[in-house]
C-alpha positions as CSV (number, residue, x, y, z in Angstrom):
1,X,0.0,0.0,0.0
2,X,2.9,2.6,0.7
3,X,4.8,1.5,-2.6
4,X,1.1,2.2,-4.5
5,X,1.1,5.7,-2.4
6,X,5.3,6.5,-3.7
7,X,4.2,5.4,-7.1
8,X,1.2,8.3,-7.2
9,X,3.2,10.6,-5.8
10,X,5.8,10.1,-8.5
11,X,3.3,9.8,-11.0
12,X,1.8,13.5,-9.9
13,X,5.6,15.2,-10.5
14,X,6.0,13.2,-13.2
15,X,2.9,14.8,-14.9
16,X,3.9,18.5,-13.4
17,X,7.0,18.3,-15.0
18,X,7.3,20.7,-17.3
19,X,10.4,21.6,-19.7
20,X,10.6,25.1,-20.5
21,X,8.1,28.3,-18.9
22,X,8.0,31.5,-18.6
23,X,6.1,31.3,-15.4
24,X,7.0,32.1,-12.0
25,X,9.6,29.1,-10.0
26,X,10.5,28.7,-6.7
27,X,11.7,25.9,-4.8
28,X,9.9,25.1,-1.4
29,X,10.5,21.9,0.8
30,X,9.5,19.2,-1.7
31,X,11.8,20.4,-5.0
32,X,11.2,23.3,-7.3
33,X,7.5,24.5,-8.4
34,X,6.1,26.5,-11.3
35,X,2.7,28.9,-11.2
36,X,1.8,31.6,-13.1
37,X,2.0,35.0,-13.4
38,X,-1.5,37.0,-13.3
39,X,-0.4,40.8,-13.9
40,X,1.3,42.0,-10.3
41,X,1.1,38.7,-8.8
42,X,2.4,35.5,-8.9
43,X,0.3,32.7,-8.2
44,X,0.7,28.8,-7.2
45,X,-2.4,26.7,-6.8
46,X,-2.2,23.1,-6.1
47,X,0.9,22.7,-4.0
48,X,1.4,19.3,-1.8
49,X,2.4,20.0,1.5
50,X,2.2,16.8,3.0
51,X,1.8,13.0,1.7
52,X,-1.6,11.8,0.1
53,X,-3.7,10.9,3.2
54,X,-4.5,7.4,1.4
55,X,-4.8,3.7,1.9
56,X,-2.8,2.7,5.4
57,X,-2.2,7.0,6.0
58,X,-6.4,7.0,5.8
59,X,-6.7,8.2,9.6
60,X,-3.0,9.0,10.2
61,X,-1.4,12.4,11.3
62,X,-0.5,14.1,8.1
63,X,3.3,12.8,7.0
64,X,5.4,15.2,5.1
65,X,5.5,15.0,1.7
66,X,8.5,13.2,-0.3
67,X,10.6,15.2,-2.7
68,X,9.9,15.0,-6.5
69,X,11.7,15.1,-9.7
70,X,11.8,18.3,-12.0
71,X,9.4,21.1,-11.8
72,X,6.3,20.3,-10.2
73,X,3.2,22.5,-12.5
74,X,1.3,24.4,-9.6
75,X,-1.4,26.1,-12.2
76,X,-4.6,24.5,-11.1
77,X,-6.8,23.7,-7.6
78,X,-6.1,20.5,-6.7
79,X,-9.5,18.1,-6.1
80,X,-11.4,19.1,-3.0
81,X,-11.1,16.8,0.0
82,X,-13.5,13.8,-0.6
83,X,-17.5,15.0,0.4
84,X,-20.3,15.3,-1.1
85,X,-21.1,16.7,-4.3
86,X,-21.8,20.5,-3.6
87,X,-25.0,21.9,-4.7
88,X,-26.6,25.3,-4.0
89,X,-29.4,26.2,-1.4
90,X,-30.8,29.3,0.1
91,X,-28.7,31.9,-0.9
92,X,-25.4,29.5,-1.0
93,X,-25.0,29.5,-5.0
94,X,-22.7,27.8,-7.4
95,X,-20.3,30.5,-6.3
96,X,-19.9,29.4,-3.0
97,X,-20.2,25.3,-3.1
98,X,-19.0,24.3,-6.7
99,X,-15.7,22.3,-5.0
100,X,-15.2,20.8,-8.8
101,X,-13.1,17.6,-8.4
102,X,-13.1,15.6,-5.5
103,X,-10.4,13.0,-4.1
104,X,-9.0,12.1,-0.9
105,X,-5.4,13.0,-2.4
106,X,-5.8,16.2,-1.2
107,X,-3.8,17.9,1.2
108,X,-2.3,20.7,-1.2
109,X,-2.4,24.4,-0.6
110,X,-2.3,27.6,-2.9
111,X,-0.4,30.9,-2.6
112,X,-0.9,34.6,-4.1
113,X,2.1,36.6,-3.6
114,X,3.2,40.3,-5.3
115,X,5.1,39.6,-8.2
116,X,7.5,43.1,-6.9
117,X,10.2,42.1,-4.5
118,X,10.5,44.0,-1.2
119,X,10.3,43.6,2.2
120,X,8.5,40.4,3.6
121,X,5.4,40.5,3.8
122,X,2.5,39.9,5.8
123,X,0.7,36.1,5.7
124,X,-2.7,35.0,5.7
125,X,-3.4,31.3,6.2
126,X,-6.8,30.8,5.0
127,X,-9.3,28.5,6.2
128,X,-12.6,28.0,4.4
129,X,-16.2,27.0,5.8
130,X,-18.0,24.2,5.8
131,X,-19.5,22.3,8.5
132,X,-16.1,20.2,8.7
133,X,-17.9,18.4,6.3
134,X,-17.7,20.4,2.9
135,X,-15.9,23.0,0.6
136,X,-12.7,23.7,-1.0
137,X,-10.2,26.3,-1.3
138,X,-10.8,26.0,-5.4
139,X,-14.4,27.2,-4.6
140,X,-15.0,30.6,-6.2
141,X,-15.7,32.8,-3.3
142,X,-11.9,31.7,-1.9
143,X,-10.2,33.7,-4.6
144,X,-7.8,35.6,-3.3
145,X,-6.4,37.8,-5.6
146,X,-7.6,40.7,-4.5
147,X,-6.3,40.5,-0.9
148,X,-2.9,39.8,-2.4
149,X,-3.0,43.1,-4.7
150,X,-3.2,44.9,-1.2
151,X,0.6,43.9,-0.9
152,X,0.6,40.5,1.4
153,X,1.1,36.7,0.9
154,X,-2.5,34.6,1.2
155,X,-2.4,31.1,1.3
156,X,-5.8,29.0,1.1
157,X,-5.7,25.0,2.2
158,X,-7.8,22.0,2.1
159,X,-7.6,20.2,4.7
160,X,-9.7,16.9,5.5
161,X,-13.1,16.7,6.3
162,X,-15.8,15.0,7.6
163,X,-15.4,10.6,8.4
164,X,-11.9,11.4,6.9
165,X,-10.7,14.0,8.6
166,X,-12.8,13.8,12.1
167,X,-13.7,10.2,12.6
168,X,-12.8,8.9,16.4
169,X,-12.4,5.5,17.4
170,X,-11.2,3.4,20.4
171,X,-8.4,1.4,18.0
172,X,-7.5,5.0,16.1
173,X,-6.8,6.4,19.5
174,X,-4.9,3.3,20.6
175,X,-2.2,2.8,17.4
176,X,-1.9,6.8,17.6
177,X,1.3,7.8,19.1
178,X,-0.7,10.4,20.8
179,X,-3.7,8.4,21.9
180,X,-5.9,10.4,19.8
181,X,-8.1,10.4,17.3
182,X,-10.2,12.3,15.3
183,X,-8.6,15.7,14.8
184,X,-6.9,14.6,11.7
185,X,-7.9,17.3,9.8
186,X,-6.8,20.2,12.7
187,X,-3.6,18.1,12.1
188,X,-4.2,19.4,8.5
189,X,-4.2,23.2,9.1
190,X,-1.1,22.3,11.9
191,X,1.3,21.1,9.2
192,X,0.3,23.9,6.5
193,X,1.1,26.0,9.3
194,X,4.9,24.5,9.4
195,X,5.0,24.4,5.7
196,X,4.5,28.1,5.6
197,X,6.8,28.3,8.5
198,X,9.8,26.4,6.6
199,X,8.8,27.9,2.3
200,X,6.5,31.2,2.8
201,X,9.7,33.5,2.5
202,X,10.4,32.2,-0.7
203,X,7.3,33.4,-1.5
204,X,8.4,37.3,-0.2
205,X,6.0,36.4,3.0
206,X,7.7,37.0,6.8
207,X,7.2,33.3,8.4
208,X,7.2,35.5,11.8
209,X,4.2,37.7,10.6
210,X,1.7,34.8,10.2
211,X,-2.2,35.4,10.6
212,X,-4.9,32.8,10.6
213,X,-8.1,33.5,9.7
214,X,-11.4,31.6,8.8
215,X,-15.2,31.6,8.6
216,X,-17.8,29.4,10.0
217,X,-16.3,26.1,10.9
218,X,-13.0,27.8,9.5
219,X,-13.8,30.0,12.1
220,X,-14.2,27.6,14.8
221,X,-11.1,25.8,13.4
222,X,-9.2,29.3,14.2
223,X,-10.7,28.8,17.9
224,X,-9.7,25.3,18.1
225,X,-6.2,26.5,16.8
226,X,-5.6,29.3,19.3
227,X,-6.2,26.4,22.6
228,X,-3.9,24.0,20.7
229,X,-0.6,23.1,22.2
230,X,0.8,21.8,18.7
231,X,0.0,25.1,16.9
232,X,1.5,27.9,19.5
233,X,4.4,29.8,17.8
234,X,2.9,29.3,14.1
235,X,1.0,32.4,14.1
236,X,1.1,36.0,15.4
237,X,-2.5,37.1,15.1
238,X,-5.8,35.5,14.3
239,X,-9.3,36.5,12.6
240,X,-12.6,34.6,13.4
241,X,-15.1,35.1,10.7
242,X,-18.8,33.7,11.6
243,X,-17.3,33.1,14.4
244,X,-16.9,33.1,18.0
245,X,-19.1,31.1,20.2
246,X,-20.4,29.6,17.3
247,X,-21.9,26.9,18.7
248,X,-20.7,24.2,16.7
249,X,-20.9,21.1,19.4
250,X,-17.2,20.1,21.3
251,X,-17.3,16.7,21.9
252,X,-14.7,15.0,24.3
253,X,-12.6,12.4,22.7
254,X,-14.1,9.5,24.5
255,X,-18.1,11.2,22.8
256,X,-16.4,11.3,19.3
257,X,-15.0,7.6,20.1
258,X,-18.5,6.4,20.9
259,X,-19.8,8.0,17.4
260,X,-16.9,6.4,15.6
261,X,-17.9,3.0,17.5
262,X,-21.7,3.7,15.8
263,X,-20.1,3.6,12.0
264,X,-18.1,1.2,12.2
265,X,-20.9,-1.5,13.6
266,X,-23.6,0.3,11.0
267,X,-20.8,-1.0,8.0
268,X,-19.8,-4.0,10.1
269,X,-16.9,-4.0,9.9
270,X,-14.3,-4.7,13.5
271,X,-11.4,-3.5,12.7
272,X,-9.5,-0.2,11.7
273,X,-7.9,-2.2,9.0
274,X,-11.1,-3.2,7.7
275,X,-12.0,0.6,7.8
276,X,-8.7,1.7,5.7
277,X,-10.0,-0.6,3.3
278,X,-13.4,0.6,2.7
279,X,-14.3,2.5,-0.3
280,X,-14.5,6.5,0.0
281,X,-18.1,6.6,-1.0
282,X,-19.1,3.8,1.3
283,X,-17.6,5.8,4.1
284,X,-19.2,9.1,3.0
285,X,-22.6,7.3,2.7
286,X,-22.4,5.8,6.2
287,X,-21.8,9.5,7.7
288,X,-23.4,12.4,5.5
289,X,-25.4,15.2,6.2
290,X,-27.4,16.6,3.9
291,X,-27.6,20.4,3.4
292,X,-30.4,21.7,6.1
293,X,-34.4,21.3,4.6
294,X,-35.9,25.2,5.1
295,X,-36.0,26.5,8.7
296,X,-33.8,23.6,10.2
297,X,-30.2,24.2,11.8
298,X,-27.4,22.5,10.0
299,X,-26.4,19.7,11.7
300,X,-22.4,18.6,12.5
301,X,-21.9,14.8,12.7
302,X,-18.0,15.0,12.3
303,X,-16.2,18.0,14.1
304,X,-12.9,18.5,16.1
305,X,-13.0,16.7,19.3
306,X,-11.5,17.7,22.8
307,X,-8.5,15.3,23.3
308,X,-6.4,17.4,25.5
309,X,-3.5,17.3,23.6
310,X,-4.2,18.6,20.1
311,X,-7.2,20.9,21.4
312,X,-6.5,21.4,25.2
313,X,-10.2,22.7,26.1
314,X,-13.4,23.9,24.5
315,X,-12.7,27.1,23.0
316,X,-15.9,28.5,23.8
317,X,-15.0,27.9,27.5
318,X,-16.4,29.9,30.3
319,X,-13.2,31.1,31.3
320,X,-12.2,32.3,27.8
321,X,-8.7,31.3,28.5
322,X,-6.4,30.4,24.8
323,X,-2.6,29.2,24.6
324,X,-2.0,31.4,21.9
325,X,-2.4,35.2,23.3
326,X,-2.3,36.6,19.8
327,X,-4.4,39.9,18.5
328,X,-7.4,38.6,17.7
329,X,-10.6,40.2,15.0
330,X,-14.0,38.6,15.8
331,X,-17.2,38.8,14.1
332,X,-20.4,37.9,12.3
333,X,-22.5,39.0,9.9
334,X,-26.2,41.3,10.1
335,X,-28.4,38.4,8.4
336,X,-26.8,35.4,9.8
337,X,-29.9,33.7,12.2
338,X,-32.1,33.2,9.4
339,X,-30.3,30.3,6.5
340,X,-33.0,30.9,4.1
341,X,-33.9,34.4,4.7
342,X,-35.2,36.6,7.4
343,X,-39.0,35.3,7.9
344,X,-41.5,38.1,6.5
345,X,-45.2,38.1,7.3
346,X,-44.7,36.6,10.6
347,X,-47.4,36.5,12.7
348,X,-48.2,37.7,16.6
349,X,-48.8,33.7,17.2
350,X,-45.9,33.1,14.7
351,X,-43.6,34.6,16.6
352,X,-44.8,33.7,20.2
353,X,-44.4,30.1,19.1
354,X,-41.1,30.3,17.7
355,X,-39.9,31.9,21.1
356,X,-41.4,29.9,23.0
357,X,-40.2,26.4,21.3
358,X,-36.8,28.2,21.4
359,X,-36.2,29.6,25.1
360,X,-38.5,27.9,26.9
361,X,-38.9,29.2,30.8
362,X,-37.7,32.4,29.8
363,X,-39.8,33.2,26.7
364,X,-42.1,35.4,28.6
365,X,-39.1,37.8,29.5
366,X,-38.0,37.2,25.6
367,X,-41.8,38.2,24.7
368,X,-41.6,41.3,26.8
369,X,-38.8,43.0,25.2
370,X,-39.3,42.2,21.8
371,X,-43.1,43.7,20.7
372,X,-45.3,41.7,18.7
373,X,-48.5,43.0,18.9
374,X,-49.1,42.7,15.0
375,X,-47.4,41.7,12.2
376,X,-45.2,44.7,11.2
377,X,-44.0,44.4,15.0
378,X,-43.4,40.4,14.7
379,X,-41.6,40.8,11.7
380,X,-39.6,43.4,13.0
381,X,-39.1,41.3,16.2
382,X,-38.2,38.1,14.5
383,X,-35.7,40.0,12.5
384,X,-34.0,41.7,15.9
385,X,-34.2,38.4,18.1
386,X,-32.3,36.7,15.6
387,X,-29.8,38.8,15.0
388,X,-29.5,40.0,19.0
389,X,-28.9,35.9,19.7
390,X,-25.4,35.7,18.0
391,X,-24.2,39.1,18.8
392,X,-25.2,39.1,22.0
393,X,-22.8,35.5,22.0
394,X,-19.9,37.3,20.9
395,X,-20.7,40.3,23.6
396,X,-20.7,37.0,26.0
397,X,-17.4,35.4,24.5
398,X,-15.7,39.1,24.1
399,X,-16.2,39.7,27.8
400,X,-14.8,36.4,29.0
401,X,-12.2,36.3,26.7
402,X,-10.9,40.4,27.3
403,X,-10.3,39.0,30.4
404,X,-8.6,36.0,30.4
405,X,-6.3,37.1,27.7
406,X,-4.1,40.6,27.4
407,X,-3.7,40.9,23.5
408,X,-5.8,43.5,22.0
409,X,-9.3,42.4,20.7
410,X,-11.4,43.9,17.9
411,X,-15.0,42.8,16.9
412,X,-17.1,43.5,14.0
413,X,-20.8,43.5,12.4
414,X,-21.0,42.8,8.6
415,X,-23.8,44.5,7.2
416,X,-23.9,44.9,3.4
417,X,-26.1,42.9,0.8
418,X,-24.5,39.8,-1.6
419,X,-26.1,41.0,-5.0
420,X,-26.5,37.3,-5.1
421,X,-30.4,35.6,-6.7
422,X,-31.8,37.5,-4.1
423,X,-30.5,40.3,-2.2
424,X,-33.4,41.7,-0.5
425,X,-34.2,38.4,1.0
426,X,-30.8,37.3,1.9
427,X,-29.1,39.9,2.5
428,X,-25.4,39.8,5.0
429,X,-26.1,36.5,5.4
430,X,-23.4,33.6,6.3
431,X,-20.6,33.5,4.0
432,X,-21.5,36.5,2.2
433,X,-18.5,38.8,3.7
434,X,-16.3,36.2,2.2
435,X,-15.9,37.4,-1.3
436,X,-15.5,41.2,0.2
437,X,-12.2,39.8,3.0
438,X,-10.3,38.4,0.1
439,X,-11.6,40.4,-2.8
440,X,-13.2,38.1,-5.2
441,X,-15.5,40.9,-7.2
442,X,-14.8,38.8,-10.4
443,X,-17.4,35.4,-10.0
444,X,-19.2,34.8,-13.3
445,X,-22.5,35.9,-12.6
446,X,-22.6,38.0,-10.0
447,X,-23.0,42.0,-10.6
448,X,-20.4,43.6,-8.1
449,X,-21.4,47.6,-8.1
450,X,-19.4,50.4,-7.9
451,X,-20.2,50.3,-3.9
452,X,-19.3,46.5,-3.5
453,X,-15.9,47.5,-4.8
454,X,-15.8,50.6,-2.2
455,X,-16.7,47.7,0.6
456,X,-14.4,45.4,-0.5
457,X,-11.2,48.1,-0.7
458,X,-12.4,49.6,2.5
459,X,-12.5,45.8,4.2
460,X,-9.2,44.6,2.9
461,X,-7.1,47.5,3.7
462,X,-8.4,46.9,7.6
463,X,-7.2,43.2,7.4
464,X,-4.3,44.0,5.5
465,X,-3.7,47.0,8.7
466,X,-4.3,43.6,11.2
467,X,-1.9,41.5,9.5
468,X,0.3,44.2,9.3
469,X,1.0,45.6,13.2
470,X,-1.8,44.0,14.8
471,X,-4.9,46.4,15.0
472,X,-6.8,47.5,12.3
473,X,-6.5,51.4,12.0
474,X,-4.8,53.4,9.9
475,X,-5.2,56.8,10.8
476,X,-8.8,56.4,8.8
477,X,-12.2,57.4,9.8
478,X,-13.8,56.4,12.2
479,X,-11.3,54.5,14.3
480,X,-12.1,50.9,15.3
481,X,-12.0,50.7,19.2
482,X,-10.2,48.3,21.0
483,X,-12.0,45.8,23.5
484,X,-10.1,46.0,26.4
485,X,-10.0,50.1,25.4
486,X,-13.6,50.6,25.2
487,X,-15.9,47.4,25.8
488,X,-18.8,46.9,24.1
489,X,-17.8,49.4,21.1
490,X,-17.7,47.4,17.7
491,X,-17.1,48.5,14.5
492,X,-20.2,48.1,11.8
493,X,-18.6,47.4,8.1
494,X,-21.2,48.5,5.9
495,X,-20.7,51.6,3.0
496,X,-20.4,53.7,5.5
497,X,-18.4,52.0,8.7
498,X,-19.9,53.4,12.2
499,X,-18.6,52.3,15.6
500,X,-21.7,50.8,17.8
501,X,-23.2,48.4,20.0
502,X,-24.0,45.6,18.9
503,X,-26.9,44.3,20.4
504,X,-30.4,46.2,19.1
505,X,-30.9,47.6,23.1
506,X,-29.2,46.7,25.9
507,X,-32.4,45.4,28.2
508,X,-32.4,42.8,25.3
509,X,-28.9,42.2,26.0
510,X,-29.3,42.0,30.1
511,X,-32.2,39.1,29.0
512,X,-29.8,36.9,26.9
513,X,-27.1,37.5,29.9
514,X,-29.4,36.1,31.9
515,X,-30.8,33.4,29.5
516,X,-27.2,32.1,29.2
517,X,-26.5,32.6,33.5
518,X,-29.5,30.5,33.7
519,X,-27.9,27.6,31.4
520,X,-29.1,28.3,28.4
521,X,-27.5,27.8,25.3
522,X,-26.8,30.7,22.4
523,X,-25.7,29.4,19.0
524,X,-25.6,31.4,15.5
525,X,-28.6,28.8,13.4
């Protein structure tokens, strides 16, 4: 099996090799590669930086990858980690789940670098969304080539997901050298991170400058990555997109075992060996999740697990503590509660229902603060609720974690509309500050404005200020306040930025404080 694994490796350089280019070379830790040069920028997409996760490495920590002959071709996104075919719902178009080819040879990332040497630059390790379960960095929305242009190094990776990259099990945990299992694909993002560590200068990026920064359950992999012993010292700052507290469920080890105990007697199958040997699809049939039916919550089989030694604690932890004390951007978007859309029309009854199914004992207090005496009040209501939930969650997780941790904190609102197949319904919604971070205005089909373009500029140049010294201001209008500085204050990206709070009152905000003292549980869906 690890002769068939050398051979495919071979047989991937051998195909890359390429005998005369004008394109851009360099030569990282596996031998010399060739991209291509796209006006100020050169760009590499489909670089291995560690072995093909296959046949006995199926479930293993990721190895590094063997050297290869010639001049490896990096011009085009390598498959997407094995999942299921991507198609588009509620407002999530072909833009932002068409992950093309699919294999479980995948662990390759890409990198956008200026073209113009110079000092070293700035690094972004991107890490896309999800549900641990789907996507790819060759999906549209993750092009960065616009972030790049603002003078820094992005790199985007695929990292394993779902049974492949999070599946626990009693007999994993036991051949592991770490007694553990399941965080294979965490293991993913940990090695990219040392790849960049070793190569990303050759790329004009400083290794020492290193952000990390993703959205939804990249966001919650970013949260994961700042408690993780293995990752400290591989990055110097960190943004969570979508976001903190997102309430993605963290299972102990021995929970996630107890799952991966469930497959493996579903397919029959008693031994790990007998696992490895199982076909992909067979796997992916015995663990997907489809995309969520209208007005259901997504729901996670396969996620990181708490092992205490690759992820120490649950991030979203009441006492906010993190092993990496980095600067750290937080966030989430204005239209986020609602998948397929804010509700419209919504009832008096409508709305009593939903908050009472959804906060039980303490719906009365909910129903008191939020006015619903018809429907232009219940809409309204449903609309604030929703939104209030998650931002009141990332007051919650700010306050706990401003004081655990000294490193300056800045936290955000996303409020401007995706002219996606339906703006007015969807508006902000989840994923759709995505394209605006790293500056992909150029999707077929989508008509970016004037003012999308004014967004996106405005957006990237306060990243590109975080990456750069580790706060996002610039001498710019209006300043973006700092937690610790001025608690409570966030900044509202929109047109026109505004600092504000971020809750729509705060007697709505003293209820969810006291829904969540009370045991209660706050989660974005």
């Amino acid at each position: 099996m690890r002769a068939g694994v050398v051979c495919a490796l071979a047989a991937v350089a051998a195909l890359g090799t390429t005998a005369a280019s004008a394109g851009p070379r360099v030569t990282v830790s596996g031998g010399r590669i060739e991209g291509f040069g796209d006006g100020d920028l050169n760009i590499f997409l489909g670089i291995p930086y560690a072995k093909p996760p296959v046949g006995d490495f199926r479930w293993r920590a990721p190895a590094q990858v063997g050297p290869w002959q010639g001049v490896l071709a990096t011009t085009r996104y390598s498959p997407a980690c094995y999942q299921t075919e991507g198609r588009s719902f509620g407002p999530f178009t072909d833009e932002f789940v068409n992950v093309g080819r699919r294999s479980e040879d995948c662990l390759y990332l890409n990198v956008w670098s200026p073209s113009k040497s110079g000092r070293k630059r700035p690094v972004l390790l991107y890490i896309h969304g999800g549900g641990f379960g789907s996507g790819s960095t060759s999906v549209p929305v993750y092009d960065a080539s616009g972030l790049a242009r603002k003078g820094v190094v992005v790199v985007t990776i695929n990292y394993r997901l779902g049974v492949f990259g999070f599946l626990a099990h009693p007999a994993l945990t036991a051949e592991s050298p770490l007694k553990s299992s399941g965080n294979y694909g965490i293991l993913d993002m940990i090695a990219a991170l040392k790849w960049v560590r070793v190569n990303i200068d050759r790329f004009g990026g400083d290794p020492a400058n290193v952000t990390i920064s993703g959205q939804s359950a990249g966001a919650a992999a970013v949260s994961d990555l700042l408690v993780s012993p293995a990752a400290k010292g591989l990055f110097a700052r960190a943004v969570i997109q979508s976001g903190p507290s997102l309430g993605v469920q963290s299972r102990t080890l021995a929970q996630a075992e107890k799952i991966g105990q469930g497959v493996s007697e579903r397919l029959g199958v008693r031994s790990v060996g007998e696992l490895r040997h199982l076909s992909a699809d067979t796997l992916l049939a015995a663990t997907a999740v489809n995309p969520p039916a209208k007005g259901s919550t997504p729901q996670i089989l396969m996620a990181p697990n708490i092992d205490r030694k690759i992820i120490a604690w649950n991030p979203e932890s009441a006492d906010g503590r993190v092993i990496s004390d980095v600067p750290v951007m937080a966030g989430y978007n204005h239209d986020e509660a609602f998948i397929f859309g804010t509700p419209s029309g919504v009832t008096p009854q409508q709305f009593e229902d939903y908050v009472s199914s959804r906060y039980g004992d303490f719906a009365a207090r909910f129903l008191t603060v939020y006015p619903h005496a018809n429907g232009e009040e219940a809409s309204q209501s449903m609309d604030d609720i929703g939104r209030d939930r998650y931002m009141s969650q990332l007051v919650l997780w700010a306050e706990r974690h401003a004081a655990a941790q000294k490193a300056a904190l800045y936290l955000y609102e996303f409020n401007h509309r995706y002219p996606g197949s339906d703006p007015s319904r969807f508006r902000a919604f989840h994923t759709a500050e995505v394209p605006y971070v790293l500056g992909a205005l150029t999707i077929n089909g989508v008509k970016f404005t004037a003012d999308d373009r004014q967004v996106a500029d405005q957006i990237k140049t306060r990243w590109v200020n975080f990456m750069t010294k580790g706060e996002p201001n610039d001498g710019a209008s209006p300043t973006w306040p700092e937690w610790h500085r001025a608690p409570g204050r966030i900044m509202l990206l929109h047109s026109r930025p505004e600092v504000g709070w971020p809750v729509s009152s705060k007697i709505r905000f003293d209820v969810f404080r006291d829904y969540v003292a009370a045991g209660g549980k706050l989660s974005l869906f």
